[in-house]
VEXDREN-2710 file (C-alpha; in Angstrom, 1 decimal):
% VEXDREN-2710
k/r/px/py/pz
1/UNK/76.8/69.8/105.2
2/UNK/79.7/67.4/106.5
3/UNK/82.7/69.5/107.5
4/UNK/86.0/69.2/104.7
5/UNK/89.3/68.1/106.0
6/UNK/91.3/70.8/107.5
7/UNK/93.5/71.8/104.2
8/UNK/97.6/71.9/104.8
9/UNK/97.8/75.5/104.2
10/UNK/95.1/76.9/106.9
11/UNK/97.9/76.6/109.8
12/UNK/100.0/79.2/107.8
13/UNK/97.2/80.9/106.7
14/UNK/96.2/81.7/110.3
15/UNK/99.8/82.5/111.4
16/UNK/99.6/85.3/108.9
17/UNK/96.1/86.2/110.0
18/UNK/97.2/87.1/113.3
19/UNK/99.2/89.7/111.6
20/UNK/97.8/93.2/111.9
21/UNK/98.9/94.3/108.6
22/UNK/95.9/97.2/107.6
23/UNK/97.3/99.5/105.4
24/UNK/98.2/102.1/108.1
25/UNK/100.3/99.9/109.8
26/UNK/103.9/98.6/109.4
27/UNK/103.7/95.0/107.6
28/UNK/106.9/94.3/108.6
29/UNK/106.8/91.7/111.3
30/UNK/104.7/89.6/108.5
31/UNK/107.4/89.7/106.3
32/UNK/110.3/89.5/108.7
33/UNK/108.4/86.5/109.9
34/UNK/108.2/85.3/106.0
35/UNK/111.7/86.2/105.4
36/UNK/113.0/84.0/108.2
37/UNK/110.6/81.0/107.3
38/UNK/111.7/80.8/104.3
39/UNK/115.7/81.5/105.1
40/UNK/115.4/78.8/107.4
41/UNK/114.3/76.1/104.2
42/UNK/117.0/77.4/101.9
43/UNK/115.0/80.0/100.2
44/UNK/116.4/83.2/98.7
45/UNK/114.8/86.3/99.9
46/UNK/115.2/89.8/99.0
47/UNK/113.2/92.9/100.4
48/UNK/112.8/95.9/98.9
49/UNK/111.8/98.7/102.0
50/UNK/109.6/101.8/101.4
51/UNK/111.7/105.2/102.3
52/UNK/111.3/105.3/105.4
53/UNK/111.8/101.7/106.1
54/UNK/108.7/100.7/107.7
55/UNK/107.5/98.5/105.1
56/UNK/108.5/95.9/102.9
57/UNK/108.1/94.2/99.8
58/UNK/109.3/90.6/99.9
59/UNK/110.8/88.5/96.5
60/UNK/111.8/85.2/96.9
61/UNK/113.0/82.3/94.6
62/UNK/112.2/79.2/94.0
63/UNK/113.7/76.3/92.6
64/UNK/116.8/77.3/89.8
65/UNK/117.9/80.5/90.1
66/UNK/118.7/80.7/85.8
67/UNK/116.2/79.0/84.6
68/UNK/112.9/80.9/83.0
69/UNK/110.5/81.5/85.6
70/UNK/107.0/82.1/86.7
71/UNK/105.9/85.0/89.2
72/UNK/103.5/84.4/91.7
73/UNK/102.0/87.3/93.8
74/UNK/100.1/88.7/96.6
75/UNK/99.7/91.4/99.0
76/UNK/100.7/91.6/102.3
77/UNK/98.3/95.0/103.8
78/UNK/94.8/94.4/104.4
79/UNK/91.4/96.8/105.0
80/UNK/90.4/98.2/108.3
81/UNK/88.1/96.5/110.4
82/UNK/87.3/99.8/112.4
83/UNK/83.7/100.5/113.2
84/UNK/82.6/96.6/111.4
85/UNK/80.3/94.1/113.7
86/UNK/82.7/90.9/113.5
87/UNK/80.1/88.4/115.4
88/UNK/82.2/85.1/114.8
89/UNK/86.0/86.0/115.6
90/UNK/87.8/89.5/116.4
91/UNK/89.5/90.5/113.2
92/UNK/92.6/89.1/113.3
93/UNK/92.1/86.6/115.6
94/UNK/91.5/83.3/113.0
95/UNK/88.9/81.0/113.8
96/UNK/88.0/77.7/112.1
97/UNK/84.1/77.0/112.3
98/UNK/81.7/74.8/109.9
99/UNK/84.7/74.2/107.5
100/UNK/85.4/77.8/107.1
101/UNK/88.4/80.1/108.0
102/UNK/87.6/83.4/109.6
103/UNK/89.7/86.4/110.3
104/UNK/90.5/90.0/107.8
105/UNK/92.7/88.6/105.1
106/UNK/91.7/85.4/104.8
107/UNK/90.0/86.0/101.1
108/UNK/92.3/89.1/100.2
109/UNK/94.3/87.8/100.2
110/UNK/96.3/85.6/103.0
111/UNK/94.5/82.5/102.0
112/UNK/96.6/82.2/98.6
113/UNK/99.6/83.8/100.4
114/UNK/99.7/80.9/103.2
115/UNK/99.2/78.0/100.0
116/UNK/101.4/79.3/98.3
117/UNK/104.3/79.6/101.2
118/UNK/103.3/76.0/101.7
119/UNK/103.3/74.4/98.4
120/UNK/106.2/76.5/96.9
121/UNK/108.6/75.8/99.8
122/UNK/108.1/72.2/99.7
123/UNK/108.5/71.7/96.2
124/UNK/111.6/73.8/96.5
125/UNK/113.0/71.5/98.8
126/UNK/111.8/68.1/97.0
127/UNK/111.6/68.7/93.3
128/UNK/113.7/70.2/90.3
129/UNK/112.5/71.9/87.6
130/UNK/112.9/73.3/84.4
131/UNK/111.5/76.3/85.5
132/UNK/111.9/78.5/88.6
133/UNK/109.3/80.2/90.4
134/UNK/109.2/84.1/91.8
135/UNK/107.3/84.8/94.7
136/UNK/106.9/88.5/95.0
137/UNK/104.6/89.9/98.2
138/UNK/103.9/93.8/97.7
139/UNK/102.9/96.4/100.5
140/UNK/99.7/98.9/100.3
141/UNK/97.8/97.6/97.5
142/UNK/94.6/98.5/99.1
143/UNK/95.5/102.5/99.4
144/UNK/96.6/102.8/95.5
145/UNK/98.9/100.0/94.9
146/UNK/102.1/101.9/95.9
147/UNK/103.9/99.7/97.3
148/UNK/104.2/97.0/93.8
149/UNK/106.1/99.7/92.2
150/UNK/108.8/99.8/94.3
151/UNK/110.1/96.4/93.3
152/UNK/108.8/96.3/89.8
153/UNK/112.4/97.5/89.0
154/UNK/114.5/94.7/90.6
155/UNK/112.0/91.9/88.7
156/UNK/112.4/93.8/85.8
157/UNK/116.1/92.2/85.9
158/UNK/114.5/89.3/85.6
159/UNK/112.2/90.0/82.5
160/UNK/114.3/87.8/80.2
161/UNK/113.2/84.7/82.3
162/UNK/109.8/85.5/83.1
163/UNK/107.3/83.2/81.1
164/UNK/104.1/84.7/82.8
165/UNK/102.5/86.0/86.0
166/UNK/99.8/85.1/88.4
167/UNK/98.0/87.3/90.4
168/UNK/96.1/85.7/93.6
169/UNK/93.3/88.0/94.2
170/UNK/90.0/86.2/94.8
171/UNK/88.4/84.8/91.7
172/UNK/87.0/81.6/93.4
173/UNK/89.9/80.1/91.1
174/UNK/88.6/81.1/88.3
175/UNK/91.0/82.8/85.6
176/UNK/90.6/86.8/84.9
177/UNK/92.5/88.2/82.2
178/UNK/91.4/91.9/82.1
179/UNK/90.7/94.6/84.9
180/UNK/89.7/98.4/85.2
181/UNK/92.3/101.1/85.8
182/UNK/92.1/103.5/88.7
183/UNK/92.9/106.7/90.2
184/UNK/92.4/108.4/93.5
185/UNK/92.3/111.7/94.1
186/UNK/91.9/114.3/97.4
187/UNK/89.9/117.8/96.7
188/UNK/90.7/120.0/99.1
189/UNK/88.5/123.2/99.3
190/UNK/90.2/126.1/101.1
191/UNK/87.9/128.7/102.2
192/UNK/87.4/131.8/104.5
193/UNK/86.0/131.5/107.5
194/UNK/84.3/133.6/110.0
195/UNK/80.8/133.6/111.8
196/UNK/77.7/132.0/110.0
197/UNK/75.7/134.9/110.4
198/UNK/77.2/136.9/107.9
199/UNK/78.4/133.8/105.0
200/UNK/78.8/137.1/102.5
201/UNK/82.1/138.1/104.9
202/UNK/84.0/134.5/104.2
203/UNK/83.7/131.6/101.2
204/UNK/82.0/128.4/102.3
205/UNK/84.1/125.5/101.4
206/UNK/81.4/122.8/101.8
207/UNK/79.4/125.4/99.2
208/UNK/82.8/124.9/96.6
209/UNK/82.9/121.5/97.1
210/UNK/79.6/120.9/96.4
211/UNK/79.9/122.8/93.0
212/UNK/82.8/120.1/92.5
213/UNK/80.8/117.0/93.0
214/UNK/77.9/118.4/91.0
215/UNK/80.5/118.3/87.6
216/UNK/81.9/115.2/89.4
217/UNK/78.6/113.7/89.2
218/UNK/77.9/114.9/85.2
219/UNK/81.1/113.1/84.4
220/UNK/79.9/110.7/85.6
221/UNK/76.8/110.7/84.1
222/UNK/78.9/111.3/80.5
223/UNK/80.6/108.2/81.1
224/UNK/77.3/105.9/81.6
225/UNK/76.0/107.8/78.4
226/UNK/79.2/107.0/76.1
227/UNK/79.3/104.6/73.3
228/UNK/82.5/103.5/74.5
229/UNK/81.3/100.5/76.6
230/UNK/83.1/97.4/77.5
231/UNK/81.2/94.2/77.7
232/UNK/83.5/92.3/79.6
233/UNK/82.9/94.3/82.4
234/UNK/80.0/95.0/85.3
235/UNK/79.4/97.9/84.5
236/UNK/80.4/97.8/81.3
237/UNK/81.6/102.0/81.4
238/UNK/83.9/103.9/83.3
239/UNK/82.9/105.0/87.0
240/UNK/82.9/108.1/88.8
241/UNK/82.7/108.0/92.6
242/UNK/82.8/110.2/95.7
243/UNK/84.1/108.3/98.7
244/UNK/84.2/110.4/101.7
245/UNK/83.6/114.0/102.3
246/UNK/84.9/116.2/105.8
247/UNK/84.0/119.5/106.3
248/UNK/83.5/122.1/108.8
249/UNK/83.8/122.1/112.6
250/UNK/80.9/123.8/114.5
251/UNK/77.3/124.9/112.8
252/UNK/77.7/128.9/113.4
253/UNK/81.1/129.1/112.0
254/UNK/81.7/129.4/108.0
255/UNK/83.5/126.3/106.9
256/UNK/87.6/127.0/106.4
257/UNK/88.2/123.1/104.9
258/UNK/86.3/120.6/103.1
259/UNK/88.0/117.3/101.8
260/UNK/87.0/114.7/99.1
261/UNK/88.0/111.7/98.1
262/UNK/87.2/110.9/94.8
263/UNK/88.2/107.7/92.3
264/UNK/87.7/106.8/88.6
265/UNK/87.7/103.1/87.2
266/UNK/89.1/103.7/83.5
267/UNK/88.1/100.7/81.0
268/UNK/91.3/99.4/79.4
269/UNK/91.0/101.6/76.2
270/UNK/90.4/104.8/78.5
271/UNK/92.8/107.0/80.1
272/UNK/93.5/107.4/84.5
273/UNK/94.7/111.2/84.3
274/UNK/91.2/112.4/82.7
275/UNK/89.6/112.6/86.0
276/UNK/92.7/115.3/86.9
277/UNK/92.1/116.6/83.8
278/UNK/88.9/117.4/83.6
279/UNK/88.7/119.0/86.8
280/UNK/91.7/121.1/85.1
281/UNK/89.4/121.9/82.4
282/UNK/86.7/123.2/84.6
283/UNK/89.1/125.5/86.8
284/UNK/91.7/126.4/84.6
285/UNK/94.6/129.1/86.0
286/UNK/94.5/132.3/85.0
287/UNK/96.1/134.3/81.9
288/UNK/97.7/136.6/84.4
289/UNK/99.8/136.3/87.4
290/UNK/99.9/133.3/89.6
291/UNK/100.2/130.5/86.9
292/UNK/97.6/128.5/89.2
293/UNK/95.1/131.2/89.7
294/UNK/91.5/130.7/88.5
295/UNK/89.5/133.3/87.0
296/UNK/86.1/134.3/89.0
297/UNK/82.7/133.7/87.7
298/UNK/80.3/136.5/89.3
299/UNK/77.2/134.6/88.2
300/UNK/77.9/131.6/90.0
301/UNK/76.1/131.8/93.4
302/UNK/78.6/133.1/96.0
303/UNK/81.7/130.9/97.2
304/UNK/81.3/128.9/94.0
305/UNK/84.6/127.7/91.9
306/UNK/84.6/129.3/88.5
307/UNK/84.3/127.3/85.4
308/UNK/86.3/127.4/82.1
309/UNK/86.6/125.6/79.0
310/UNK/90.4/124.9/78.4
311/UNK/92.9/121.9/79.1
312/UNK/95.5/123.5/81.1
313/UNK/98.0/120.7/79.9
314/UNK/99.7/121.0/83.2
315/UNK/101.1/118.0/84.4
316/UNK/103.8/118.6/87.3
317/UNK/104.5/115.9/89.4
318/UNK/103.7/115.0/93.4
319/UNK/102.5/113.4/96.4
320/UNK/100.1/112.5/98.7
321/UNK/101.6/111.5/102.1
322/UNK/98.3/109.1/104.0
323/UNK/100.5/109.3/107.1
324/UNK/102.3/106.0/106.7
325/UNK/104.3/106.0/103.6
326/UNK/105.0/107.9/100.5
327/UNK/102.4/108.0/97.8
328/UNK/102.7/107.2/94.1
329/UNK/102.7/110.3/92.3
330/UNK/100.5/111.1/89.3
331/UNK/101.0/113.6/86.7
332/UNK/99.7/117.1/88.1
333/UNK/99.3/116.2/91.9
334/UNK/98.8/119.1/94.4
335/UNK/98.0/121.7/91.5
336/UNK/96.4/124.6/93.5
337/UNK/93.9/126.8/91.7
338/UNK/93.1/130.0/93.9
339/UNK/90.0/131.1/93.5
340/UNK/88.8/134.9/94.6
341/UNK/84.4/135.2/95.6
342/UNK/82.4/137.9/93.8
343/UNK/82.5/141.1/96.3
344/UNK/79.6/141.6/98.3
345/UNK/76.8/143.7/96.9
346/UNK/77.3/147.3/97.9
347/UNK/80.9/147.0/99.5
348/UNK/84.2/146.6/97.9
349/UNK/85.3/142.9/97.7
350/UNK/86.7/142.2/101.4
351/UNK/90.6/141.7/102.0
352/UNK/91.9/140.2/105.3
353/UNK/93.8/141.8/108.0
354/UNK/96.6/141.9/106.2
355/UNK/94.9/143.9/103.2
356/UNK/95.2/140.8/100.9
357/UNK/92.3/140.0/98.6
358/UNK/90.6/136.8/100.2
359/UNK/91.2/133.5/98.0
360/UNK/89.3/130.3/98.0
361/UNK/91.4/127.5/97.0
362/UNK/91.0/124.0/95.3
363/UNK/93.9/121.6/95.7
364/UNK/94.2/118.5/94.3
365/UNK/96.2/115.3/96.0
366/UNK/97.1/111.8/94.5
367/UNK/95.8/109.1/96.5
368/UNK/97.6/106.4/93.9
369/UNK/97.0/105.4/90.6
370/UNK/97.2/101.8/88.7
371/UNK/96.6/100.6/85.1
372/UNK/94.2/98.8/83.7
373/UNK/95.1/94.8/83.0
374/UNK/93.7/94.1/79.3
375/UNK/96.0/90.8/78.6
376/UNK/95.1/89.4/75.0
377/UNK/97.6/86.5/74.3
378/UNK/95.2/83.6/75.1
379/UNK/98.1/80.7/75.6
380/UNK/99.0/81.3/79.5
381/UNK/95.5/81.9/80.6
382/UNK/94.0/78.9/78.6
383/UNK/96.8/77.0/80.7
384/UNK/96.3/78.4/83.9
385/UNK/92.6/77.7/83.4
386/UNK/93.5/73.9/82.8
387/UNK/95.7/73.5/85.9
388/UNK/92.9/75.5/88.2
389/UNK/90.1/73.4/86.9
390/UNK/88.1/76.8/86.0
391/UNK/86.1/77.3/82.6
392/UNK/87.9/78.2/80.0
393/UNK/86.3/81.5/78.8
394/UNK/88.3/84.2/81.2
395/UNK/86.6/86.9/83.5
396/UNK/87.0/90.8/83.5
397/UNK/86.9/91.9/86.8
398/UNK/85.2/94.7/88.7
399/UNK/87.8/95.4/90.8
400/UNK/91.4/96.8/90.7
401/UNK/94.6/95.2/91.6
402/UNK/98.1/94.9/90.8
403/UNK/97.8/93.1/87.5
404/UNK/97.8/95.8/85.7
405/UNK/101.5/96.7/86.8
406/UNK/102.7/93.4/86.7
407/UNK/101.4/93.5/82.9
408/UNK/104.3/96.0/82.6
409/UNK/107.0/93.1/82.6
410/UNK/106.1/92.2/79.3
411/UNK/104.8/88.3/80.5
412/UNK/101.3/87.3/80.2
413/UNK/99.5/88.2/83.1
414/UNK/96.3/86.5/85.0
415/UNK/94.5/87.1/88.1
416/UNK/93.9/83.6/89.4
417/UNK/93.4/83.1/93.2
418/UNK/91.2/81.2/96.2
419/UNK/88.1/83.2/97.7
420/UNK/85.7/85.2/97.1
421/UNK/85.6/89.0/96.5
422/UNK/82.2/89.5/98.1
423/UNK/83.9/88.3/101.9
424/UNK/86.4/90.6/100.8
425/UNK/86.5/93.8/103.1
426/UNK/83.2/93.0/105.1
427/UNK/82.7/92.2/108.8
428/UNK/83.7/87.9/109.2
429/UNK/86.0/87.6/106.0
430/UNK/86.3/84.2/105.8
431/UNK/87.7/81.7/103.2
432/UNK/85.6/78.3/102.9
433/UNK/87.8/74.8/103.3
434/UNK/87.1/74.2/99.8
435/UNK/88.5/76.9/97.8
436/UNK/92.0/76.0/99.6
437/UNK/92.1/72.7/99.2
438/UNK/91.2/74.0/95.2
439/UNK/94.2/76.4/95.4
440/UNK/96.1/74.2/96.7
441/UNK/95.7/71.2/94.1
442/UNK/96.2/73.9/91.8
443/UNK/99.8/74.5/93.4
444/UNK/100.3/71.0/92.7
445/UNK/99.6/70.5/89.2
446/UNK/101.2/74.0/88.6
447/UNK/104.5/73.2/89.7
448/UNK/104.2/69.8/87.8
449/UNK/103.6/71.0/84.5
450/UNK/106.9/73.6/85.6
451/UNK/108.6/70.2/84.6
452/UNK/107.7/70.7/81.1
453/UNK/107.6/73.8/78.5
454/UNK/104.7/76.7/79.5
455/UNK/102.8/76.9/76.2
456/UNK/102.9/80.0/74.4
457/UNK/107.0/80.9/75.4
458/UNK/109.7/80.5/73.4
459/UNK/110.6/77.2/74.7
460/UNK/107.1/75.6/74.1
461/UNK/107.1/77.0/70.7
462/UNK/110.6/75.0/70.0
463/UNK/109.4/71.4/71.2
END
């Protein structure tokens, strides 16, 4: 195959490459570098920090400041490379090679970001519009989304201009208009430990968690066998999944901790605080005492939860902390349920040192949360569709993203970007030549058409 022109956008695209911005780092120098580019050609920029001011979110405006506008948005955080074979280039080192670009990123999602910088900021310069253009670039999409919210507020001044929204993810430039919901959720399993040679004197936590993802794994199983399927999507039901699990420390001792890391992908019509409660349902707190504590089953084989059959309908509020910045919280998050073993036959149930009954404990943590996207007007999308050259009939997608919040705005909202998802997150991500120079014609005939009314707004509807 004869190699493509190098596209305009790939020398920003690799300057933003270079940029280690995995989700456990600071993105900052990325977006200070941004901010000052874009200072530097007239550009308004305004960043919204995290709390503790590691990490930005980035909103900048293009073309008149008054007029109704567009928003146009990526991420800034990538995926780890840790532990992944990268045979053509390190990660985030960007290397060009048979018309491709390598590096993490380059697919999710600094290949739109780097056309986009490029296009927008010369048009800005050259051209006026009818219509402005909002650039917003979000932190931590990739751990929960948590970072969108924190500047969904200040566009929300904005919402009387805003015509529609475009989401860059990697559709091959094809337009999505609908996506699953998620949550994320840590179980942690607190147990007793002590020497494996008598188990009966302490409560396995790998043993409780494993009762946990057996019901994990029949809701899941209820949600494949439900007549509430979704077409659109691949699968077409709402998924279940256990991530990672981490427990113990050494063979002959009796697990203390056991983690997991559990998700759910909600179809559009289906809710993201089932997972939490269901779980609720299975462990429900006590009648007595301790408004948390669980009630013991003595059937269940030793060191096991205990199951009930009633919604708590608790819901307080808070936070998982992943070591670099604050979590979105979702309803119910850290709920404790204590949980006391069955006493050992023929001795009196055991109690610590300090004569307190031993408890087992299952805590739950919010790892993020995000709505579905489910966008119905068909005016915007049919349009975006046009400009990118994609078929007409939109996508669903299998994947999350920030859509979904964006939706929130009230503008139509599409999911529209260069790239493939299946480079996305595995060892050389790369971004072919072809699907920028796409992205970047549809730049061109986007900000063209800006000249004229966006069908399906007000303004259209009044020409």
């Amino acid at each position: 195959m004869a190699d493509i022109a190098l596209p305009a956008s790939v020398p920003m695209i690799e300057r933003l490459v270079a940029f280690d911005t995995t989700s456990r780092h600071s993105n900052l120098p990325m977006i200070e570098f941004i901010a000052g580019w874009l200072e530097r050609r007239g550009v308004t920029v305004t960043l919204c920090r995290n709390g503790t001011g590691d990490k930005a979110n980035l909103i900048a405006e293009f073309g008149p400041r008054e007029a109704p506008a567009i928003i146009v948005s990526g991420h800034s955080d990538v995926v780890p490379a840790d532990g992944q074979n990268w045979q053509i280039t390190p990660p985030f080192t960007p290397r060009r090679h048979r018309s491709r670009l390598y590096g993490r990123g380059t697919a999710d999602m600094k290949g739109f970001v780097g056309v986009a910088l490029t296009r927008l900021t010369a048009w800005h310069q050259r051209h006026r519009s009818r219509h402005g253009v909002i650039l917003a670039l979000s932190f931590d999409e990739e751990v929960g989304c948590q970072g969108a919210p924190l500047m969904l507020p200040v566009l929300a001044r904005q919402q009387e201009r805003l015509r529609g929204v475009i989401i860059g993810e990697p559709t091959e430039m094809r337009v999505a208009t609908a996506h699953k919901g998620h949550v994320g959720l840590r179980a942690v399993l607190n147990g007793v430990g002590g020497h494996s040679g008598y188990p009966e004197r302490g409560i396995n936590a790998i043993d409780l968690a494993a009762d946990v993802l057996l019901d994990l794994r029949q809701l899941a199983q209820e949600k494949r066998q439900q007549a509430l399927h979704d077409l659109r999507f691949d699968p077409p039901w709402s998924t279940v999944h256990v991530g990672t699990i981490h427990g113990g420390t050494v063979l002959n001792r009796i697990p203390e901790r056991c983690e997991m890391d559990i998700e759910m992908r909600c179809l559009p019509d289906q809710r993201v605080e089932e997972l939490r409660e269901y779980l609720q349902r299975l462990y429900p707190p006590s009648a007595v005492g301790d408004p948390l504590e669980s009630k013991i089953d003595a059937s269940r084989p030793h060191g096991c939860l205990s199951t009930g059959s009633h919604d708590t309908g608790s819901h307080d509020t808070g936070s998982h902390d992943t070591g670099s910045h604050s979590t979105a919280s979702l309803p119910g998050a850290c709920a404790s349920f204590p949980i006391e073993p069955p006493s050992p036959a023929g001795s009196a149930t055991d109690t610590t040192q300090a004569g307190r009954t031993q408890r087992g404990a299952l805590k739950l943590e919010s790892l993020g949360h995000y709505p579905a996207l489910d966008e119905r007007r068909r005016e915007f999308p049919r349009w975006i569709a046009d400009l990118a050259g994609s078929p007409a009939q939109p996508m669903a997608l299998g994947f999350g993203c920030e859509a979904g919040l964006f939706a929130q705005l009230g503008a139509p909202t599409v999911i529209c970007g260069p790239g493939s998802i299946h480079q996305a997150h595995r060892p050389d991500e790369y971004i072919t030549f072809e699907q920028v120079i796409q992205c970047e014609q549809f730049f061109t005939r986007l900000l063209a058409a800006l000249a004229f009314p966006i069908p399906g707004s007000a303004e259209a509807e009044c020409t």
